[in-house]
Backbone as CSV, one residue per row, in Angstrom:
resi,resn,N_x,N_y,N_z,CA_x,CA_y,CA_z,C_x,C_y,C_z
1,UNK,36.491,-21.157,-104.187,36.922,-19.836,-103.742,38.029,-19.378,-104.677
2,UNK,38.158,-18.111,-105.314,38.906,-18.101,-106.135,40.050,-17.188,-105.878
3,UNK,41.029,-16.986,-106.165,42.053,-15.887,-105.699,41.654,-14.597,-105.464
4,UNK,40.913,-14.159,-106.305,40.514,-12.790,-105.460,39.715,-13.080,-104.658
5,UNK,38.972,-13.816,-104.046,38.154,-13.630,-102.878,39.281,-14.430,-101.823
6,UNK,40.237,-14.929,-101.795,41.591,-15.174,-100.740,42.133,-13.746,-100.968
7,UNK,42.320,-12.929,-101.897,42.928,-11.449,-101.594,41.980,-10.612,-100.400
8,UNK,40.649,-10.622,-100.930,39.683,-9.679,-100.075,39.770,-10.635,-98.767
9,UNK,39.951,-11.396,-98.506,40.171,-12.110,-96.572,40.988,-11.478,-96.186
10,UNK,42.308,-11.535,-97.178,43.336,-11.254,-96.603,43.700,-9.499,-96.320
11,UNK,42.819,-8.876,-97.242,42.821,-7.685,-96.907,42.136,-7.394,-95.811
12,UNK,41.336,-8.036,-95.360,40.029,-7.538,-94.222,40.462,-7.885,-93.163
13,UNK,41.580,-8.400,-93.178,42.930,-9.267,-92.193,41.824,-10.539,-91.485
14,UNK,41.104,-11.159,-92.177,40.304,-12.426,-91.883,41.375,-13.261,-91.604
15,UNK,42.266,-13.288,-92.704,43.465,-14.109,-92.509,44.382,-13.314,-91.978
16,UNK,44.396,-13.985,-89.938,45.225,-13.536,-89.486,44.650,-13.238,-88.220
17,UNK,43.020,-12.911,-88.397,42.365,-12.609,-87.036,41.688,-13.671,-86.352
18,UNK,41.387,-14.616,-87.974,40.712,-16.071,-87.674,41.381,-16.968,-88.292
19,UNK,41.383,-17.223,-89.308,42.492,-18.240,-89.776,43.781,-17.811,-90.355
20,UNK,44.760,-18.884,-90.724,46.093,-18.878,-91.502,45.910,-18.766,-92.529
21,UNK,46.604,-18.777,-93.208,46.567,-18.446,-94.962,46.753,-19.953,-95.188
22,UNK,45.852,-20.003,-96.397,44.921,-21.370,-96.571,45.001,-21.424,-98.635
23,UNK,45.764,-22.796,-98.843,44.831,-22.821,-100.112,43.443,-22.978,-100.400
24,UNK,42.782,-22.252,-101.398,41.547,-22.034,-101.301,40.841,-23.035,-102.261
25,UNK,40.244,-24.217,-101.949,39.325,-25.298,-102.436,38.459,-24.794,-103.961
26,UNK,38.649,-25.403,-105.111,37.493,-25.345,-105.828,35.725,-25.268,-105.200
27,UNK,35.580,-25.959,-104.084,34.485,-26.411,-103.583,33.010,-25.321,-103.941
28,UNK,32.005,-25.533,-104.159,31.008,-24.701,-104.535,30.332,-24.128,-102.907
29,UNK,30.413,-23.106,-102.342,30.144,-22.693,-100.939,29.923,-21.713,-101.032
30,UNK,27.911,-21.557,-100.986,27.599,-20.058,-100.872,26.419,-19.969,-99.737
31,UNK,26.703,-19.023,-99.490,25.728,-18.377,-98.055,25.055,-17.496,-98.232
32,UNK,23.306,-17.155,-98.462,22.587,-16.379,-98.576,21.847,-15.855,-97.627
33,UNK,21.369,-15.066,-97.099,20.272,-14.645,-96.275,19.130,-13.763,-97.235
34,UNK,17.937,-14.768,-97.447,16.838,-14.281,-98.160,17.522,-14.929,-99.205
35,UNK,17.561,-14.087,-100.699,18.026,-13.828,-101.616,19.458,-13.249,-102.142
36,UNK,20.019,-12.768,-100.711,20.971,-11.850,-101.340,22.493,-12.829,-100.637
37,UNK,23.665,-13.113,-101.817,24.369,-14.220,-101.300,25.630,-13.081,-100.521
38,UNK,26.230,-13.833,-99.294,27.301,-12.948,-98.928,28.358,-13.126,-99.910
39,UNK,28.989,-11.500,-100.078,29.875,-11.924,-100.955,31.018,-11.029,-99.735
40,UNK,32.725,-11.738,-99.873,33.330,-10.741,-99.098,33.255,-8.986,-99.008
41,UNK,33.068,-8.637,-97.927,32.896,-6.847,-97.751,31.605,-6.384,-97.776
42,UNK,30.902,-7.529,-98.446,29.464,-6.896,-98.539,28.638,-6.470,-97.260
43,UNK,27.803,-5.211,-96.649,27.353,-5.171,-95.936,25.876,-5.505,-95.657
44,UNK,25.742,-6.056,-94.266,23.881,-6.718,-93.967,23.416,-5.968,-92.961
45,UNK,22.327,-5.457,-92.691,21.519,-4.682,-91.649,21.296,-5.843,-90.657
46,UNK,21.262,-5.305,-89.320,21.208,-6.711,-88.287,19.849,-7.654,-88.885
47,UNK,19.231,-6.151,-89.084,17.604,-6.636,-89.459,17.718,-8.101,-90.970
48,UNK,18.552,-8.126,-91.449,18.646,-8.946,-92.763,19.316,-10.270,-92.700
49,UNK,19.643,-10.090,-91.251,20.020,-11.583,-90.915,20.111,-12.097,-89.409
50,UNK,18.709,-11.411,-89.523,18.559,-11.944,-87.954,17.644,-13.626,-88.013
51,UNK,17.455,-14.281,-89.192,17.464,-15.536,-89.600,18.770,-16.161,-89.739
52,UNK,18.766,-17.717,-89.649,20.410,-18.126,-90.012,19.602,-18.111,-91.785
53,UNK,21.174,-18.045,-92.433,21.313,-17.896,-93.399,21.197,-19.345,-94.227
54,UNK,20.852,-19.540,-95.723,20.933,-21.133,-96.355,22.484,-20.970,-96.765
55,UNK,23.027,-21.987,-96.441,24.477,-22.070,-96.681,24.677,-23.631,-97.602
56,UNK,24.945,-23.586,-98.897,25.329,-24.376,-99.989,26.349,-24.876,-100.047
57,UNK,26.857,-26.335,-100.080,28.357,-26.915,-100.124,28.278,-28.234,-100.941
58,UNK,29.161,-28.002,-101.725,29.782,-29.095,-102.424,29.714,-29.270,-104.085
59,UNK,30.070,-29.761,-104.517,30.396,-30.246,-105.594,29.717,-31.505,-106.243
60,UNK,29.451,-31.544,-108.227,28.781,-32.310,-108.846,29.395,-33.740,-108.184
61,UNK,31.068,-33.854,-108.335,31.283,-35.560,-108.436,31.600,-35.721,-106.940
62,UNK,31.055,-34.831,-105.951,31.881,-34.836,-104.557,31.817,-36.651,-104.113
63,UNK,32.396,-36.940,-103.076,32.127,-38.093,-102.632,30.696,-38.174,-101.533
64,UNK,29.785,-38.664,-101.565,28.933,-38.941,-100.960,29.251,-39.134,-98.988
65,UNK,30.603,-39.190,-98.800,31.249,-39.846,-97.614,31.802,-38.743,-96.709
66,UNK,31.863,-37.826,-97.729,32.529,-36.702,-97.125,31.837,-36.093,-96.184
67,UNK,32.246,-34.848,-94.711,31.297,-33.867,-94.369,31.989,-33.009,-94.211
68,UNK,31.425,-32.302,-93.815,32.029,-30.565,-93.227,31.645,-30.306,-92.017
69,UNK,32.275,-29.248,-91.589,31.963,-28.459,-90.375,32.082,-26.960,-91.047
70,UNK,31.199,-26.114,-90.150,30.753,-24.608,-90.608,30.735,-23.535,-89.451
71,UNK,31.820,-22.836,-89.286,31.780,-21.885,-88.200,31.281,-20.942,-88.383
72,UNK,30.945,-19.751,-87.620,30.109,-18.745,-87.490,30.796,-17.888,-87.025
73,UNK,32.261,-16.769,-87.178,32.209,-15.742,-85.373,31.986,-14.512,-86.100
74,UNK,32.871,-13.712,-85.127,32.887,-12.355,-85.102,34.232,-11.637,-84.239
75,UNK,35.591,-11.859,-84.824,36.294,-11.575,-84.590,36.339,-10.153,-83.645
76,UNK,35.301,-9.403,-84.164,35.351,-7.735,-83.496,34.831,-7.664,-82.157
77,UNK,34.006,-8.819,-81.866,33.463,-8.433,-80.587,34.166,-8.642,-79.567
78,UNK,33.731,-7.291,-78.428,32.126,-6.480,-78.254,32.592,-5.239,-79.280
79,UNK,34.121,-4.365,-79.449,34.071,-3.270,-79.982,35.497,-3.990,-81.064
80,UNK,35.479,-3.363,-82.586,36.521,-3.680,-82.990,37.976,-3.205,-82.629
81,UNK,37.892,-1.866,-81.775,38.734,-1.520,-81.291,39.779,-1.921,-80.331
82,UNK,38.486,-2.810,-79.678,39.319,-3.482,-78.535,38.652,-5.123,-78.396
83,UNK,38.677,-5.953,-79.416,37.380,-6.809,-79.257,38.320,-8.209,-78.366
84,UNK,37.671,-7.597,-77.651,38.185,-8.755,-75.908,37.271,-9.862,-75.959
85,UNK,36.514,-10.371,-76.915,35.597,-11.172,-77.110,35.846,-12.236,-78.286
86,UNK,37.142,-11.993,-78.645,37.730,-12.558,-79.943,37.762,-13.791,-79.700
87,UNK,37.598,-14.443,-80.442,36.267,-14.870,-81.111,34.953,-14.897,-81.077
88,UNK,33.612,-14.006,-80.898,32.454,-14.836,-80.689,31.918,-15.579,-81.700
89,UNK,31.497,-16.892,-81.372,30.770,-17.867,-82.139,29.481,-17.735,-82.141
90,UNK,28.943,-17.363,-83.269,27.550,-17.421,-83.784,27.054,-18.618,-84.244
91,UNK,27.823,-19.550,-84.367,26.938,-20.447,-85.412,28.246,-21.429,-85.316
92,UNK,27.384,-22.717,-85.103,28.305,-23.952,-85.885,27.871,-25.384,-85.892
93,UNK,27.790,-25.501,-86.940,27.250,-26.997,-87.841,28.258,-27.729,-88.101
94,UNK,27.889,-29.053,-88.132,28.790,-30.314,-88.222,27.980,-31.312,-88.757
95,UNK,29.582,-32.411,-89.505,28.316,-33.877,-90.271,27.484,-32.918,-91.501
96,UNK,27.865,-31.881,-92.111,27.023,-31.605,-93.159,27.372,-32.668,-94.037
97,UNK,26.493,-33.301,-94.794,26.846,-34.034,-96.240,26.952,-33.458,-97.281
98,UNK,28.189,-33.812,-98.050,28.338,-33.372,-98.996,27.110,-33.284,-100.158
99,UNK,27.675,-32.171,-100.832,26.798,-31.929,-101.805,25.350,-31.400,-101.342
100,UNK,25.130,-30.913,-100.009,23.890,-30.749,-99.743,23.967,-29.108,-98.530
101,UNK,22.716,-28.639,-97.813,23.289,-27.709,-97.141,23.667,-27.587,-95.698
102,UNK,23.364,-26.561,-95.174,24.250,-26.757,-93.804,22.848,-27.552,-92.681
103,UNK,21.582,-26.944,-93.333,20.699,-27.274,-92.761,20.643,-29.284,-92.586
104,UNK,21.382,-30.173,-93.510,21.053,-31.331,-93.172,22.182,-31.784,-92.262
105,UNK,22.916,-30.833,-91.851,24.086,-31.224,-90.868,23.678,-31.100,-89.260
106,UNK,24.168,-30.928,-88.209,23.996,-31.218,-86.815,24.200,-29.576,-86.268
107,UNK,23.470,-28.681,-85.579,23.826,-27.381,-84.846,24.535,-28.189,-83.668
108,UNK,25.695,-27.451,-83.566,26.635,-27.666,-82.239,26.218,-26.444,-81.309
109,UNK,26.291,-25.453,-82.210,26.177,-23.954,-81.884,24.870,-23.426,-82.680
110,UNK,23.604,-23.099,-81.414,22.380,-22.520,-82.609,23.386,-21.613,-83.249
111,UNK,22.465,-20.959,-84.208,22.332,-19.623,-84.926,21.742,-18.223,-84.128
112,UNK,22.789,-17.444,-83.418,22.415,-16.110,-82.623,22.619,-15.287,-83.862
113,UNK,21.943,-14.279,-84.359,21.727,-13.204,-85.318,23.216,-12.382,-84.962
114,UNK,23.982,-12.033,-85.619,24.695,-10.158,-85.194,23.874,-9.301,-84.621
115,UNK,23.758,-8.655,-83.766,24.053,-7.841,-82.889,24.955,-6.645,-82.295
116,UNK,26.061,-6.249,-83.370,27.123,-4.867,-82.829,26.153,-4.192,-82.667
117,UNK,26.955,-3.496,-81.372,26.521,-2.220,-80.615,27.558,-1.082,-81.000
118,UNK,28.999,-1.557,-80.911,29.979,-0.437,-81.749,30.593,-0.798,-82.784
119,UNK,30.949,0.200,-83.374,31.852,-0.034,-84.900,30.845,-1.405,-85.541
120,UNK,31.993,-1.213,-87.157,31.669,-2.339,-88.033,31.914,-3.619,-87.592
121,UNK,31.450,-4.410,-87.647,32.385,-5.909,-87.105,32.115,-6.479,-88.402
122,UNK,33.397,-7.960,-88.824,33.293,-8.473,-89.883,32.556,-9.808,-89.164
123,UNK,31.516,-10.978,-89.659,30.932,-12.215,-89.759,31.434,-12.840,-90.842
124,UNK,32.108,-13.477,-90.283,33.124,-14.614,-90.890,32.050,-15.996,-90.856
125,UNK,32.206,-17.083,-91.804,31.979,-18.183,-92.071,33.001,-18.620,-93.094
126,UNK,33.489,-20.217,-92.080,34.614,-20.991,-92.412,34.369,-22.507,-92.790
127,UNK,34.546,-22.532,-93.997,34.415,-24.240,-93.993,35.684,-25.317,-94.058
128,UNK,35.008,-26.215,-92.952,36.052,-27.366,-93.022,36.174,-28.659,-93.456
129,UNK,37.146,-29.396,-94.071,36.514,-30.738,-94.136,36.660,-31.607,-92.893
130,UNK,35.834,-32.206,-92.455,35.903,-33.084,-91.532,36.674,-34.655,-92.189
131,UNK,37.494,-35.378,-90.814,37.885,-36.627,-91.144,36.951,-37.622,-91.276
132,UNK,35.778,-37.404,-90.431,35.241,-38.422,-90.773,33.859,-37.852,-89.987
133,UNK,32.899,-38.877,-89.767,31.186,-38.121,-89.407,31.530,-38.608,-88.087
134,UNK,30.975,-37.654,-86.905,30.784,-37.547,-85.840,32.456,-37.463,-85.095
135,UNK,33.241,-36.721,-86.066,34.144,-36.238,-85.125,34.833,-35.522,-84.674
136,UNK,34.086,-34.181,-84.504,33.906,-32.988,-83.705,32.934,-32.855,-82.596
137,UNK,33.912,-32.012,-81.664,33.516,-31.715,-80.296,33.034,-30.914,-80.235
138,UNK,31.114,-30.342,-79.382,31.358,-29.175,-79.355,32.565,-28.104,-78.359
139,UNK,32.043,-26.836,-78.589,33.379,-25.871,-77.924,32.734,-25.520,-76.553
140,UNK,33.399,-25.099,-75.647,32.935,-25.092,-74.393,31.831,-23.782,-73.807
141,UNK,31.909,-22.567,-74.896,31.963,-21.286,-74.449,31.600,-20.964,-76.196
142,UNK,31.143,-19.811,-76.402,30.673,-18.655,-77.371,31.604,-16.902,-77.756
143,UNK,32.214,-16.941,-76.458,32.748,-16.165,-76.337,34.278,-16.354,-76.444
144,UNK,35.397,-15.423,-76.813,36.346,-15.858,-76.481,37.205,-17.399,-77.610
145,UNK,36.263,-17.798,-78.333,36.516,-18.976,-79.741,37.515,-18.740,-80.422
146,UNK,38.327,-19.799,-80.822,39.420,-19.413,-81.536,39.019,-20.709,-82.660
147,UNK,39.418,-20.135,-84.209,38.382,-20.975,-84.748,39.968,-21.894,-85.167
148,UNK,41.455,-21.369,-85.205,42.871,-22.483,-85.768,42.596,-23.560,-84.463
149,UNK,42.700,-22.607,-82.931,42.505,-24.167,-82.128,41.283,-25.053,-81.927
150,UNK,40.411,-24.507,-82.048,39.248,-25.824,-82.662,39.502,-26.504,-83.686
151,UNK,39.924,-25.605,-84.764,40.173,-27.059,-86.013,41.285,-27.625,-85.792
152,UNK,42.889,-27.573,-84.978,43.348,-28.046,-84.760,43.064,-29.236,-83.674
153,UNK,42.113,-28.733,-82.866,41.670,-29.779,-81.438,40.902,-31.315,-82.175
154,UNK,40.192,-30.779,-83.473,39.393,-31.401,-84.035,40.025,-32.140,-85.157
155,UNK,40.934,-32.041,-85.681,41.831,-32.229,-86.621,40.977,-32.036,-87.950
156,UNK,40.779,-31.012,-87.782,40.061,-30.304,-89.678,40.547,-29.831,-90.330
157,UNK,41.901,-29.550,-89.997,43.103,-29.179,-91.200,42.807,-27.542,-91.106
158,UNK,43.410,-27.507,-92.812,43.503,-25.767,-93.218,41.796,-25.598,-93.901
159,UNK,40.943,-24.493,-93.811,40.021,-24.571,-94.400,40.098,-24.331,-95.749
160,UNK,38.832,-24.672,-96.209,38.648,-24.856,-97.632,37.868,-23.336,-98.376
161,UNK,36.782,-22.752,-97.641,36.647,-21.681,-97.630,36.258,-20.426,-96.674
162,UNK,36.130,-19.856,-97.038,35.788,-18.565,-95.759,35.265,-17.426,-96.646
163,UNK,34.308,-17.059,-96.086,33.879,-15.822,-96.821,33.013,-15.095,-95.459
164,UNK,33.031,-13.895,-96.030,32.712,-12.592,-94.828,31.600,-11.584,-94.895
165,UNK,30.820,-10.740,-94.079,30.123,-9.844,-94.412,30.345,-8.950,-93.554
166,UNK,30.503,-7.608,-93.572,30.393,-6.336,-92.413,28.952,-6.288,-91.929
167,UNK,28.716,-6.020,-91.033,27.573,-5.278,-90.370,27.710,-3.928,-89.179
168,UNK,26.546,-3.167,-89.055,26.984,-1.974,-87.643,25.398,-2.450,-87.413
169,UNK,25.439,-1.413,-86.311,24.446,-0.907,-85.535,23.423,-0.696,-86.366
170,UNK,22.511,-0.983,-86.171,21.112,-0.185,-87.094,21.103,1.024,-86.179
171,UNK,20.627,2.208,-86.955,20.181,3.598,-86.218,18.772,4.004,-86.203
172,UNK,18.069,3.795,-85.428,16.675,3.636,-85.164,15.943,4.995,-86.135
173,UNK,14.886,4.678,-86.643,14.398,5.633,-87.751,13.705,7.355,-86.897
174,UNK,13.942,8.067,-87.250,13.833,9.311,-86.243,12.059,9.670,-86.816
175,UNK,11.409,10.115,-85.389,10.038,10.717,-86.199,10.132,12.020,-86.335
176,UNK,9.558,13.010,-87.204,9.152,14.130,-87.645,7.996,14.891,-86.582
């Protein structure tokens, strides 16, 4: 993750709505849906990721021993205005092995698509390193997630990366 993509979090106030301000890991961590990779700010039609996405982690000399954990929310929900839903969790994987993707790791949390009904909401994905394999809990609830006291409950430290995408409402196509 490189300094400007820790500027664009921090502008989108990622840092701050979901995590602390974090040094940001060399680590190689990218998230695509289809073809097209999220990059921070970029926007997705619900329709474009109503699949979970392939999510890529790690590095040539990583240690083989290592894993991660991979959150999913949505700080905005239900409205960004008032999102009384702060945190919802979309998604979360654990025990990924290094060097490989999220898919050979464990769903704690399936994969629910986005869904806003108002305003933009940002979809955050956070990676952590785990201490060791099998030791994370899942979270009790979907709603309401706070992703510092899970990684604190879990002891996963500061994350390594985070990257974001906007989405709205699709507006249904009008007939003639």
């Amino acid at each position: 993750m490189s300094r400007s993509a820790l500027d664009a979090v921090m502008t989108a106030r990622v840092i701050g709505d979901v995590v602390d301000m974090f040094e940001p890991s060399d680590i190689n961590f990218t998230v695509k849906y289809t073809s097209k990779q999220v990059k921070n700010g970029c926007e997705f039609k619900p329709s474009a990721v109503a699949l979970r996405p392939r999510v890529d982690i790690g590095r040539d000399s990583q240690d083989l021993r290592t894993f991660y954990t991979l959150i999913m929310t949505d700080p905005d929900a239900p409205n960004p205005s008032d999102p009384t839903l702060r945190e919802y969790l979309h998604w979360m994987v654990v025990d990924i092995p290094a060097t490989t993707s999220a898919s050979m790791g464990i769903e704690l949390m399936s994969y629910e698509p986005p869904r806003p009904t108002i305003g933009i909401h940002r979809f955050v994905f956070v990676l952590f390193k785990q201490v060791g394999r099998q030791t994370v809990t899942p979270p009790g609830s979907r709603n309401n997630f706070n992703t510092r006291a899970f990684a604190q409950r879990n002891s996963l430290g500061h994350p390594l990366a985070v990257v974001y995408f906007n989405a709205q409402k699709e507006t249904a196509a009008r007939r003639r």
